[in-house]
py3Dmol code that shows the C-alpha trace and the ligand (Angstrom):
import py3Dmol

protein = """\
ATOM      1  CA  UNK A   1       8.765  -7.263  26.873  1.00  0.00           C
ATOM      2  CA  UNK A   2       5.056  -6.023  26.516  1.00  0.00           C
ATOM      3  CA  UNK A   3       2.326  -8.587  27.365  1.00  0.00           C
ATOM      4  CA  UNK A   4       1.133  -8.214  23.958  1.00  0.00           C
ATOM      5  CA  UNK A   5       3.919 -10.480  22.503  1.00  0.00           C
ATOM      6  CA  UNK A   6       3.139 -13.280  24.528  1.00  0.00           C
ATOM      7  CA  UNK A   7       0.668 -15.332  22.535  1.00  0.00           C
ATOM      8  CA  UNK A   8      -0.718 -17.028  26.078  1.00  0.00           C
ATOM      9  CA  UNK A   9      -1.227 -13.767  27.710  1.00  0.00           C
ATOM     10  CA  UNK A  10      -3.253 -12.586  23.896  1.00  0.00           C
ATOM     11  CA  UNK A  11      -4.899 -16.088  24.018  1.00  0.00           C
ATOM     12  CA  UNK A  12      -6.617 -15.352  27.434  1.00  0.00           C
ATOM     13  CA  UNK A  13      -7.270 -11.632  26.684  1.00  0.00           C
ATOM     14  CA  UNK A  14      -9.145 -12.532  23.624  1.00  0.00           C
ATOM     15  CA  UNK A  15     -10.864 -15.109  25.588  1.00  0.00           C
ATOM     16  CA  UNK A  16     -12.163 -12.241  28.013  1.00  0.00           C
ATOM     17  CA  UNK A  17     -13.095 -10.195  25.711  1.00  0.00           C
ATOM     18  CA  UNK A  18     -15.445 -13.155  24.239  1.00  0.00           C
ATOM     19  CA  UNK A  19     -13.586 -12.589  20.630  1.00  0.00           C
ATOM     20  CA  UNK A  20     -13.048 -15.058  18.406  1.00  0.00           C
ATOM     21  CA  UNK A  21     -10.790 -14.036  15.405  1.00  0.00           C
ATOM     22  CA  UNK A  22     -12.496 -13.495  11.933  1.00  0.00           C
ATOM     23  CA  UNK A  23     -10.161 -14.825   8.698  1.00  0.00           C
ATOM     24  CA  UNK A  24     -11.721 -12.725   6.495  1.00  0.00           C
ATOM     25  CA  UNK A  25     -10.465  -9.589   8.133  1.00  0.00           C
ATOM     26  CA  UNK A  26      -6.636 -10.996   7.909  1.00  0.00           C
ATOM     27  CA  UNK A  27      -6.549 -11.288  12.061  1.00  0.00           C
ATOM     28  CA  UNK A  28      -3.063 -12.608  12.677  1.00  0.00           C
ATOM     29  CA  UNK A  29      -1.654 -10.298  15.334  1.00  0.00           C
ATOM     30  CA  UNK A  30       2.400  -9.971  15.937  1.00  0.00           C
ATOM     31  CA  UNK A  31       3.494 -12.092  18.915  1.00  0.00           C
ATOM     32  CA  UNK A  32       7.490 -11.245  18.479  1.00  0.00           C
ATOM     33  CA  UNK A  33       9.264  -7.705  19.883  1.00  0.00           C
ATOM     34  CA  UNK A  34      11.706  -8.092  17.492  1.00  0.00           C
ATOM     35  CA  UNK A  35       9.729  -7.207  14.608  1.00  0.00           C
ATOM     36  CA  UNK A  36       7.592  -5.067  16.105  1.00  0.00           C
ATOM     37  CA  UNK A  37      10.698  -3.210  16.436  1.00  0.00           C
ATOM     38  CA  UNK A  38      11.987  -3.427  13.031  1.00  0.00           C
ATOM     39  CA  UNK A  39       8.595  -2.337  11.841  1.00  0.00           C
ATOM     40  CA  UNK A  40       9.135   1.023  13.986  1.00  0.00           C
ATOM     41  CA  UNK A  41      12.606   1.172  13.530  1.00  0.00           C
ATOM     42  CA  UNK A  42      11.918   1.546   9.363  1.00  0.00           C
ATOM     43  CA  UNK A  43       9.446   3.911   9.850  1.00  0.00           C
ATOM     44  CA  UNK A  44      11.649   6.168  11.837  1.00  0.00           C
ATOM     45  CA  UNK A  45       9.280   8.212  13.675  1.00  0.00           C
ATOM     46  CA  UNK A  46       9.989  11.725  14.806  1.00  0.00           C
ATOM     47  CA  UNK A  47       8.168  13.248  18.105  1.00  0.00           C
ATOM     48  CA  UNK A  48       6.545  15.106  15.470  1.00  0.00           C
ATOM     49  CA  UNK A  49       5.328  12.483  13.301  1.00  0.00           C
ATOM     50  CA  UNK A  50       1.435  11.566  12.812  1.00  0.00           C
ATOM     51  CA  UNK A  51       0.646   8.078  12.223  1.00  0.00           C
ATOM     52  CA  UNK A  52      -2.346   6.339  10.928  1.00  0.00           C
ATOM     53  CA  UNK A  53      -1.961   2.534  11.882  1.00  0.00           C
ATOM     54  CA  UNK A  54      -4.502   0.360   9.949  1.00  0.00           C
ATOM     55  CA  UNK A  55      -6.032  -2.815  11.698  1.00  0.00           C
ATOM     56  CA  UNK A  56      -4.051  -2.162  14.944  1.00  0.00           C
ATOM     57  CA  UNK A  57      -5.852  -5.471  16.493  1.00  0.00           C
ATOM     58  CA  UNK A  58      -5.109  -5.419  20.376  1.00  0.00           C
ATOM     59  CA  UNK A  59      -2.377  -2.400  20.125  1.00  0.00           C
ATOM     60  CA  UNK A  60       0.673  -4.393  19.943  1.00  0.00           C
ATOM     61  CA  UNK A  61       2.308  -2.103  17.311  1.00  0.00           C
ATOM     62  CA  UNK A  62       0.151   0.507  18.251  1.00  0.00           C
ATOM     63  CA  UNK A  63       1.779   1.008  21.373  1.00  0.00           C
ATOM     64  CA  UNK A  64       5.241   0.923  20.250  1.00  0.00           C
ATOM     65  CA  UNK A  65       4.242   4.083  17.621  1.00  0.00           C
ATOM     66  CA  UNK A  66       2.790   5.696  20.486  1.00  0.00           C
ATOM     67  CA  UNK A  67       5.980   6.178  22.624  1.00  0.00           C
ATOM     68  CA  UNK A  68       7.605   7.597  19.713  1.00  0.00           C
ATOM     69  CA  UNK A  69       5.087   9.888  17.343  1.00  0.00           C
ATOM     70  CA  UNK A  70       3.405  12.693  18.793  1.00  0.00           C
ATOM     71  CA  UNK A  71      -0.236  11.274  17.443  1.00  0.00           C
ATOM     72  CA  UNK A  72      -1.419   8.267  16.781  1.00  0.00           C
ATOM     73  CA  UNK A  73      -5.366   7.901  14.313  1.00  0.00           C
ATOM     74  CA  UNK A  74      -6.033   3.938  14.266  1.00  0.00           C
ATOM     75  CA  UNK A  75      -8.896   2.512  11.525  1.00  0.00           C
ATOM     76  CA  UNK A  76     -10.245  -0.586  12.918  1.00  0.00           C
ATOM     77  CA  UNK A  77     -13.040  -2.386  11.413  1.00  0.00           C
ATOM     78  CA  UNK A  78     -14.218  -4.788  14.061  1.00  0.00           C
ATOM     79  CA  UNK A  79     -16.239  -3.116  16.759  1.00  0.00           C
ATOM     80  CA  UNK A  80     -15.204  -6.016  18.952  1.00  0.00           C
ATOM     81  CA  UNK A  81     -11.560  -4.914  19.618  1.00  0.00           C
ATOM     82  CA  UNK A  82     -12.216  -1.273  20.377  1.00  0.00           C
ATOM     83  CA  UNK A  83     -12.806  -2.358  24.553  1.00  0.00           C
ATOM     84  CA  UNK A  84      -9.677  -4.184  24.056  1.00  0.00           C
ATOM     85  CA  UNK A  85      -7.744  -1.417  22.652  1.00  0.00           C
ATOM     86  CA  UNK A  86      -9.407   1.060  25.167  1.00  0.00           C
ATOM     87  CA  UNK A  87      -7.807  -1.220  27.756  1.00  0.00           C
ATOM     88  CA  UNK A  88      -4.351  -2.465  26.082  1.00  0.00           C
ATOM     89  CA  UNK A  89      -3.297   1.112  25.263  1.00  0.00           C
ATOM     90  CA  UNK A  90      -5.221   2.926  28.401  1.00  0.00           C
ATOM     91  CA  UNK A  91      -1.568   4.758  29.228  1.00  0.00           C
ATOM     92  CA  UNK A  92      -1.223   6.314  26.003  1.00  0.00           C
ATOM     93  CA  UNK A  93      -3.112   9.848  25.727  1.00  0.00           C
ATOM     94  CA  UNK A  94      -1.831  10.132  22.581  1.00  0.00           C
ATOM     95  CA  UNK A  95      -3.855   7.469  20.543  1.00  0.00           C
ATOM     96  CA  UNK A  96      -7.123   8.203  18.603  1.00  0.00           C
ATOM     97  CA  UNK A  97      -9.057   5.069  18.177  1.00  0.00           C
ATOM     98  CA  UNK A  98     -12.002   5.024  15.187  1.00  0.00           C
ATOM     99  CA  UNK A  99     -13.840   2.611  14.303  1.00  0.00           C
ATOM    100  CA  UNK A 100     -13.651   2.794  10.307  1.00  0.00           C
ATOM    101  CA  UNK A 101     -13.269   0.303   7.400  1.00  0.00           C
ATOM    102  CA  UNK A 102      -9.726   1.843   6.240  1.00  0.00           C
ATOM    103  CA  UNK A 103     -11.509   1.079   2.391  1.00  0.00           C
ATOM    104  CA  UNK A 104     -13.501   3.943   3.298  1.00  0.00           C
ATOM    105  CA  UNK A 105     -11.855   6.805   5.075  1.00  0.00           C
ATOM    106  CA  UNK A 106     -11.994  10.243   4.501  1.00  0.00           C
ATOM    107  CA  UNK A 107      -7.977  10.671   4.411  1.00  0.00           C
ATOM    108  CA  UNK A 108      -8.599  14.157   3.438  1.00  0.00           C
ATOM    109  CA  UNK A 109     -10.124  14.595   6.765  1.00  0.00           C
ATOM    110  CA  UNK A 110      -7.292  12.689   8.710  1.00  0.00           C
ATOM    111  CA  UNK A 111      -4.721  14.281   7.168  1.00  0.00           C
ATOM    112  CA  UNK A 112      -5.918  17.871   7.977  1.00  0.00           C
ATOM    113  CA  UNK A 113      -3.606  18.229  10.547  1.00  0.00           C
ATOM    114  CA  UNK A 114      -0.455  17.170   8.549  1.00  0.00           C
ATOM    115  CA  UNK A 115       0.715  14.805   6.472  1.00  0.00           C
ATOM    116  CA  UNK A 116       0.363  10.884   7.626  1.00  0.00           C
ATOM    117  CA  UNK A 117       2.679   8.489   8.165  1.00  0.00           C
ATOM    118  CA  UNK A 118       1.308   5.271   7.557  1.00  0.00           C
ATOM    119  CA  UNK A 119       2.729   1.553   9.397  1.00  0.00           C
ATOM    120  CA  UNK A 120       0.904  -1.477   9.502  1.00  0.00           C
ATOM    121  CA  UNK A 121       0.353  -5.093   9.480  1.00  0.00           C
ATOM    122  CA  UNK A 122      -1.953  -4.526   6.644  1.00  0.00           C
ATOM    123  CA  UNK A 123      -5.172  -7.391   6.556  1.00  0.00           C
ATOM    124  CA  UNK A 124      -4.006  -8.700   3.110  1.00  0.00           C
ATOM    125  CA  UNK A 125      -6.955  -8.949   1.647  1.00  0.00           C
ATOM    126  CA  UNK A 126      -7.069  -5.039   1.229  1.00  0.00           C
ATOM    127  CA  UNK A 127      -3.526  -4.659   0.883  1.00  0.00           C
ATOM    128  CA  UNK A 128      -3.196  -3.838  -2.518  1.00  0.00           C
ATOM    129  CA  UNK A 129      -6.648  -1.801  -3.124  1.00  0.00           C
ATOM    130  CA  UNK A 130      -5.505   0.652  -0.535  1.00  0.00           C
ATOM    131  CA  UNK A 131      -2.024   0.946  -2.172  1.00  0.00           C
ATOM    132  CA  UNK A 132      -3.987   1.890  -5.196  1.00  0.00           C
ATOM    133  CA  UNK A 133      -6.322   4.335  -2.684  1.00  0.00           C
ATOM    134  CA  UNK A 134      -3.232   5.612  -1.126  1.00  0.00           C
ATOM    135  CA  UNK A 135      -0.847   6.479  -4.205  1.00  0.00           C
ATOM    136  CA  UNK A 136      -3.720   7.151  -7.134  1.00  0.00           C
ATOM    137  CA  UNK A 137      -5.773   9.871  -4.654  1.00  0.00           C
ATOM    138  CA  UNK A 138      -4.519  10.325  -1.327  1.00  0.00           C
ATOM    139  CA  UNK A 139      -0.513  11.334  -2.129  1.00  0.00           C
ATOM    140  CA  UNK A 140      -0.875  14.182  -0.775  1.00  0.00           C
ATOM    141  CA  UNK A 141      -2.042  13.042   2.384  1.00  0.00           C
ATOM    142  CA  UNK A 142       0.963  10.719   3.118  1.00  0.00           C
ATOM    143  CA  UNK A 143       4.604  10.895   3.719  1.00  0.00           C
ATOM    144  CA  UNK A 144       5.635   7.751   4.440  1.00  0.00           C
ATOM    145  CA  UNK A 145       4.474   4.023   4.018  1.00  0.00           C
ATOM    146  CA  UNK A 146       5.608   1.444   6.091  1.00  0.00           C
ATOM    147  CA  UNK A 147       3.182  -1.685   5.910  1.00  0.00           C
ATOM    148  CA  UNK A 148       4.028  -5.366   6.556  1.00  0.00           C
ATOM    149  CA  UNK A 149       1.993  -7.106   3.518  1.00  0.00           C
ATOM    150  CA  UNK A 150       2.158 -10.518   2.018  1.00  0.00           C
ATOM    151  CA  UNK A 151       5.326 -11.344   0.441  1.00  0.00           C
ATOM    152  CA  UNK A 152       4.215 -12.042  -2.977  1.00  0.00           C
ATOM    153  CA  UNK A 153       2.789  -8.880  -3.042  1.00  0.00           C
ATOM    154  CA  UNK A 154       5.667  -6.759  -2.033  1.00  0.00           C
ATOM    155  CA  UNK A 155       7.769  -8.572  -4.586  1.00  0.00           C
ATOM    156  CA  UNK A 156       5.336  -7.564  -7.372  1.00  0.00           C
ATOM    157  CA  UNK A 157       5.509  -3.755  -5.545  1.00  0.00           C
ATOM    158  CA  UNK A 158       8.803  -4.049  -6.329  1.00  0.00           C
ATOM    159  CA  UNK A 159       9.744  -6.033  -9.452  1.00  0.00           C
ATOM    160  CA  UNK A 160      11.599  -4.748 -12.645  1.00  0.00           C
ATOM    161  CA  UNK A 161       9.942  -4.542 -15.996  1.00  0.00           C
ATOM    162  CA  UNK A 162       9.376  -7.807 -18.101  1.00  0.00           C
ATOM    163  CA  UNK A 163       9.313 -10.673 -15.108  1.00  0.00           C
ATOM    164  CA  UNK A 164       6.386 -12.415 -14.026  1.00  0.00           C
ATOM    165  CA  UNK A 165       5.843 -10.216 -11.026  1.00  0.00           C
ATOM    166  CA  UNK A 166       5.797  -7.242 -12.509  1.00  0.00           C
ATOM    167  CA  UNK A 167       1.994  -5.461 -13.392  1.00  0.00           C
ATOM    168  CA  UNK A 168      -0.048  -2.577 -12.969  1.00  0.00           C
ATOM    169  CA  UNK A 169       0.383  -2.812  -9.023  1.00  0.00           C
ATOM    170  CA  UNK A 170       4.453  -2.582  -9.770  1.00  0.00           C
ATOM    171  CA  UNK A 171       4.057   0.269 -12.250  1.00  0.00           C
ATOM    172  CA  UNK A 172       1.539   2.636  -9.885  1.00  0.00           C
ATOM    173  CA  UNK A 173       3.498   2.155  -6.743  1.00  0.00           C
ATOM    174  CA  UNK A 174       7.063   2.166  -8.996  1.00  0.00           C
ATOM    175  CA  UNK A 175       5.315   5.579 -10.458  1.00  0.00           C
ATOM    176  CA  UNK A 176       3.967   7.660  -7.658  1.00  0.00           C
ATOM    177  CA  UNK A 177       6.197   6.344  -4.963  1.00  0.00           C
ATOM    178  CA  UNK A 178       9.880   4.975  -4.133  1.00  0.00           C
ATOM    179  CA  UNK A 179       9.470   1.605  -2.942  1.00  0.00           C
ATOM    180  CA  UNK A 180      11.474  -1.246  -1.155  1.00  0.00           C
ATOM    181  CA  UNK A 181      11.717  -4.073   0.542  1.00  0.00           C
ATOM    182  CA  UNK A 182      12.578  -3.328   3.840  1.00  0.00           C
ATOM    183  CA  UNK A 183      12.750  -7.607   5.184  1.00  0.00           C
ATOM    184  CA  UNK A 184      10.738 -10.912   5.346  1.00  0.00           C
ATOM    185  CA  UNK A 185       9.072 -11.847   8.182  1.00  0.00           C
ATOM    186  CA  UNK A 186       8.722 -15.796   9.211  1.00  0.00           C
ATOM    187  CA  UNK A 187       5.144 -16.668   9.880  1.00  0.00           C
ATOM    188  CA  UNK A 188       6.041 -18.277  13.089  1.00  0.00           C
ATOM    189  CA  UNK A 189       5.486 -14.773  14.676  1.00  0.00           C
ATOM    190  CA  UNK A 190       2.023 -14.497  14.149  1.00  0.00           C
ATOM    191  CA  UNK A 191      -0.833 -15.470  16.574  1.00  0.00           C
ATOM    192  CA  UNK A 192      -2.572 -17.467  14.962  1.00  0.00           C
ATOM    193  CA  UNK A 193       0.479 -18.220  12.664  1.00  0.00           C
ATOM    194  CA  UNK A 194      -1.245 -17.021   8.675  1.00  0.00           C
ATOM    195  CA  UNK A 195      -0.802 -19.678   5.720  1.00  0.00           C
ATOM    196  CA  UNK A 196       1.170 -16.879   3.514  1.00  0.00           C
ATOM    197  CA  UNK A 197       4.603 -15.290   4.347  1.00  0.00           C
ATOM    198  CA  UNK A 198       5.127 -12.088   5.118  1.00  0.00           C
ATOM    199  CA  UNK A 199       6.988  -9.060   4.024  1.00  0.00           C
ATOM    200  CA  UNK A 200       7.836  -5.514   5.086  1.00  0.00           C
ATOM    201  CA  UNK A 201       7.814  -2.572   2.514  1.00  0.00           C
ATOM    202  CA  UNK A 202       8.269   0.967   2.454  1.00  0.00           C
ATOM    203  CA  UNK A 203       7.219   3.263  -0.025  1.00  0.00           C
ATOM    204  CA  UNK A 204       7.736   7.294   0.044  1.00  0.00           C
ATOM    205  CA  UNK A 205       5.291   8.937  -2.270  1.00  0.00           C
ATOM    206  CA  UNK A 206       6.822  11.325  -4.557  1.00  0.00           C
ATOM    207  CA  UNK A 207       5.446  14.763  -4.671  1.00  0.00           C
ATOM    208  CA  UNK A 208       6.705  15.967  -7.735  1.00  0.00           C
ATOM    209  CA  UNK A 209       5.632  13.045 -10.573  1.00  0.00           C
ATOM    210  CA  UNK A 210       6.345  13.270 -13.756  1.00  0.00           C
ATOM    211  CA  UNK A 211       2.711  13.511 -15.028  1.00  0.00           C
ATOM    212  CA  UNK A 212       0.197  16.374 -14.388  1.00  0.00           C
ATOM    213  CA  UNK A 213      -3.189  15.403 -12.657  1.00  0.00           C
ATOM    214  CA  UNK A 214      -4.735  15.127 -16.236  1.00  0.00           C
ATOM    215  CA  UNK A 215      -2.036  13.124 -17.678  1.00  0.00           C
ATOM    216  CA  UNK A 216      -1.944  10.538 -14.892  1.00  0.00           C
ATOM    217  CA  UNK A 217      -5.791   9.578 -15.674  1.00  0.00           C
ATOM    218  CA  UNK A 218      -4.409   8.304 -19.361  1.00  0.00           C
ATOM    219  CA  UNK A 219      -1.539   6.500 -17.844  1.00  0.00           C
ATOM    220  CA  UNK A 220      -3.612   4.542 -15.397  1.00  0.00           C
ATOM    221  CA  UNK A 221      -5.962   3.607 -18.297  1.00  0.00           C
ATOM    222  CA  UNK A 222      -2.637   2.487 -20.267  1.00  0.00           C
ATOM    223  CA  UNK A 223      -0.923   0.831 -17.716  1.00  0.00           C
ATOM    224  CA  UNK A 224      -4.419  -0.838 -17.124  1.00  0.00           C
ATOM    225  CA  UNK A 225      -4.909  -1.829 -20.635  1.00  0.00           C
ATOM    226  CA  UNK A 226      -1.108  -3.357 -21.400  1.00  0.00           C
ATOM    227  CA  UNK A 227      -1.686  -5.879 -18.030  1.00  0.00           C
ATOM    228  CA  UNK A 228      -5.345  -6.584 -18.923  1.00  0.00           C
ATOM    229  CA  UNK A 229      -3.528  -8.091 -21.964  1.00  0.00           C
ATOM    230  CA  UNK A 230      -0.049  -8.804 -20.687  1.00  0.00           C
ATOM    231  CA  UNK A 231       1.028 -11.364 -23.347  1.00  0.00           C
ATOM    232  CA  UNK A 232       0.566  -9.343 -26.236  1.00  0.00           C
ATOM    233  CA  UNK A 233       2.340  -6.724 -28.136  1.00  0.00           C
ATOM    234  CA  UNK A 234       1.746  -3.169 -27.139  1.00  0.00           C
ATOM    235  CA  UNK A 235       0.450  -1.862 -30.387  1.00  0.00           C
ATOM    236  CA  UNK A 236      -2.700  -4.696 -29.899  1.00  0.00           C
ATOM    237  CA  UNK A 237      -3.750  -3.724 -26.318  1.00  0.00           C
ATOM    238  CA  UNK A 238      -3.561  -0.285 -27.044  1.00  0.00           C
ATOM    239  CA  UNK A 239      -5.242  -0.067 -30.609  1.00  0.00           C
ATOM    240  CA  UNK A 240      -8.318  -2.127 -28.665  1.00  0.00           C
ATOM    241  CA  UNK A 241      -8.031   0.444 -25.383  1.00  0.00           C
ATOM    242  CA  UNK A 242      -7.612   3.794 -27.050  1.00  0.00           C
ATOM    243  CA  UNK A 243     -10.284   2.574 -30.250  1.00  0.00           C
ATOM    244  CA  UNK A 244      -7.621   4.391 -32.381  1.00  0.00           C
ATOM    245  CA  UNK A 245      -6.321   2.923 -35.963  1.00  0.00           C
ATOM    246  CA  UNK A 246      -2.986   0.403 -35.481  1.00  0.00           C
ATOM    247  CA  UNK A 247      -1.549   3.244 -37.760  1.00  0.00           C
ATOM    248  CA  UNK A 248      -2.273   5.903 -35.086  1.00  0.00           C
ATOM    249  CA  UNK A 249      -0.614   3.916 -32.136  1.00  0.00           C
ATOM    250  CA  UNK A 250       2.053   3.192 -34.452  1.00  0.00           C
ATOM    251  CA  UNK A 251       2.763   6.796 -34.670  1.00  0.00           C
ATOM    252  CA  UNK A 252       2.774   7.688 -31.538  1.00  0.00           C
ATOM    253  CA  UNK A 253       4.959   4.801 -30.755  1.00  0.00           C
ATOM    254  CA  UNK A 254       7.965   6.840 -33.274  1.00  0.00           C
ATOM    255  CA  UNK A 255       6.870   9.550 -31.588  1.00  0.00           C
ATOM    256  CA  UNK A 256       7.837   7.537 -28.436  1.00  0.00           C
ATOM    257  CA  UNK A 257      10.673   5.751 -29.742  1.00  0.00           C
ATOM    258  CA  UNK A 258       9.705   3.151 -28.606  1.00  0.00           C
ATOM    259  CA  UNK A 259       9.367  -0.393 -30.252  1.00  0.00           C
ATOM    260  CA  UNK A 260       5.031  -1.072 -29.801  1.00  0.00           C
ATOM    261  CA  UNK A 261       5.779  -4.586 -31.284  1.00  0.00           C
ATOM    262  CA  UNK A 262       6.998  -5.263 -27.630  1.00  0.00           C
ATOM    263  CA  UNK A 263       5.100  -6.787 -25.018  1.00  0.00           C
ATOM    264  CA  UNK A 264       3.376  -4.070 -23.162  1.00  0.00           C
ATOM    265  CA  UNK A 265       4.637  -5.878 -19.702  1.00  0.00           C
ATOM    266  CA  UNK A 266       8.159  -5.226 -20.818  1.00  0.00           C
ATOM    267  CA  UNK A 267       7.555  -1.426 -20.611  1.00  0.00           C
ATOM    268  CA  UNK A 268       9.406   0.812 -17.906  1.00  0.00           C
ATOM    269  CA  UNK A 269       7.763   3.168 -15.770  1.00  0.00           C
ATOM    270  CA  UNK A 270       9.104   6.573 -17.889  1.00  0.00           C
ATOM    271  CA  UNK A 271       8.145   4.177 -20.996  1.00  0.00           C
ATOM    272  CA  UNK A 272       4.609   4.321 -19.528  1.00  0.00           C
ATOM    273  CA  UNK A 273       4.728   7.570 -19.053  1.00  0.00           C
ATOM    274  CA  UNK A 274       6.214   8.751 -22.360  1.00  0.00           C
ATOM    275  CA  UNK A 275       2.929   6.983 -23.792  1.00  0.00           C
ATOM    276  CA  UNK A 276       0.719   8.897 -21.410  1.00  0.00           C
ATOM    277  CA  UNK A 277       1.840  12.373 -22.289  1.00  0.00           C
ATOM    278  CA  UNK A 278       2.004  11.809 -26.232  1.00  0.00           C
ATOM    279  CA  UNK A 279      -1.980  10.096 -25.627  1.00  0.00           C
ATOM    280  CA  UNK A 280      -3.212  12.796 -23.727  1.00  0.00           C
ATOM    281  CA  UNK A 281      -1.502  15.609 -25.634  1.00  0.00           C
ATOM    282  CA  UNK A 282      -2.768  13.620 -29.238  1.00  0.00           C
ATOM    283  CA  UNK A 283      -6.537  13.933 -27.228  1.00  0.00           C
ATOM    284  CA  UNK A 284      -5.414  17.703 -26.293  1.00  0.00           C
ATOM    285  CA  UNK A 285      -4.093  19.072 -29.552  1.00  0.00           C
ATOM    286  CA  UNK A 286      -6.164  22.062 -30.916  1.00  0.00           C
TER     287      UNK A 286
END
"""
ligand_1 = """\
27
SAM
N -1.784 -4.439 14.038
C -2.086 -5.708 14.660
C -0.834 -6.530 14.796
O 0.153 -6.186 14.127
O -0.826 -7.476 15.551
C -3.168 -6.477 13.884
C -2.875 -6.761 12.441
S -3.997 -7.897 11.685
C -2.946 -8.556 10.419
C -5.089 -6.894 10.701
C -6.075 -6.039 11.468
O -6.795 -5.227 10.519
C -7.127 -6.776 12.247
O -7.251 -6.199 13.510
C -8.428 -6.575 11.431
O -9.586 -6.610 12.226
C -8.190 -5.229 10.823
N -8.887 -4.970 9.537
C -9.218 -5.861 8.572
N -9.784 -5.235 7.509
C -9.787 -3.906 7.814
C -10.245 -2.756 7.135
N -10.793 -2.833 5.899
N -10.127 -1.549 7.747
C -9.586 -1.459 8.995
N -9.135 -2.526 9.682
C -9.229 -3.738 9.123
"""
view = py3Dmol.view(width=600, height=400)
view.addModel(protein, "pdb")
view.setStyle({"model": 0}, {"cartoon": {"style": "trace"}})
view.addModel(ligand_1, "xyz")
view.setStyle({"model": 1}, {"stick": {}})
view.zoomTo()
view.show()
């Protein structure tokens, strides 16, 4: 078992270090080897593979990826852990450890040497702007996504249309990737234990989507506009969004074949989309 899971062994080494944990910046590290292990385990890692681990903390997922990927980049925002990190994970040549608010990397840049493979305990508080980041812009740039997140958020990553957990965060990750719930996770395996549940998900980003570049701009704004508006009909929020006549959206809702007088939050994903192409190409037409 590494030292790492043993929350009096952490306890002390925090101590050392003179760190005292920050809330803000979600730092409840993994005491438990069993899901450390899981979390590996789902990303199934290749000697090939290059990970980016967000918030690694003191390493203690960090140096399970590193015995199995061939590279390991790791975003940390608080200075104070990099001396811990440089000492937890001293045996592993393979680790690159920046100093980098993951809000504000240039994934471009980290990905230039092939595409990423993301796992991490994610801090939740930026949990679900980078899954925007990450599956809006940087697609490209990833192949995988394993990230433990808060529970309630992986259930709205995955719900179906028409529920109260499904909104724009369901659609864009339902869209532009393939997610799934991978498995809880109890918070009694934290150090210190977090006031939320936790969740694993994995999401592989689809290369091939079934928008161009130009089109997925007007789906964001109508996926955006329906959950702005969630309780009412279609035809409303998108009249008000698009500033077109109710006649106009009604057309392009036959067009659609689709029933407008629904509530926008009981539209699928290829619903979404439908609505997309038939906006842009009504904003395209000669
Ligand atoms: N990976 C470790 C583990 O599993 O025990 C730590 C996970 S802890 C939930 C989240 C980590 O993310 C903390 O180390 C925190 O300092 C870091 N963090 C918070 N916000 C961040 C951000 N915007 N960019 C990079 N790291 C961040």
């Amino acid at each position: 078992m590494s030292k790492l899971s043993n929350p009096a062994y952490v306890s002390k080494l925090l101590q050392r270090h003179g760190i005292r944990l920050k809330k803000k910046w979600g730092q409840n590290f993994l005491v438990d080897e069993n899901i450390l292990t899981k979390i590996v385990t789902t990303a199934q890692l290749q000697p090939d593979d290059l990970v980016l681990e967000i918030g690694p903390g003191i390493g203690a997922l960090t140096e399970k990826l590193a015995a199995k990927a061939k590279h390991v980049i790791t975003l940390e925002i608080d200075e104070r852990l990099l001396p811990v990190l440089k000492e937890t994970l001293a045996e592993y040549s393979n680790v690159e450890m920046i100093h980098q608010d993951a809000m504000k990397a240039d994934y471009q840049r980290l990905c230039a040497a092939g595409p990423l493979k993301i796992v991490a305990n994610l801090p939740y508080n930026v949990a679900t702007p980078l899954f925007y980041h990450w599956l809006k812009e940087q697609r490209m740039c990833i192949s995988h996504i394993v990230c433990m997140i808060q529970k309630e958020v992986a259930q709205r990553i995955v719900a179906p249309p028409g529920g109260k957990d499904y909104g724009t965060l369901s659609v864009i990750c339902q869209y532009a990737a393939t997610p799934s719930l991978a498995f809880d996770v109890p918070r009694t395996v934290f150090f210190p234990r977090p006031d939320v549940s936790s969740a694993v998900v994995e999401l592989v980003p689809r290369q091939d989507t079934l928008l161009t570049a130009a089109q997925e701009v007007v789906f964001f704004k109508v996926v955006e506009a329906v959950f702005s508006q969630r309780r009412k009909t279609a035809l409303n929020t998108l009249t008000s969004a698009f500033e077109l006549s109710k006649k106009a959206i009604a057309d392009i809702g036959i067009l659609a074949r689709l029933d407008l007088s629904r509530r926008g939050e009981t539209l699928s994903v290829n619903e979404f989309a439908t609505l997309a192409r038939l906006f842009y190409n009504r904003n395209n037409a000669d």
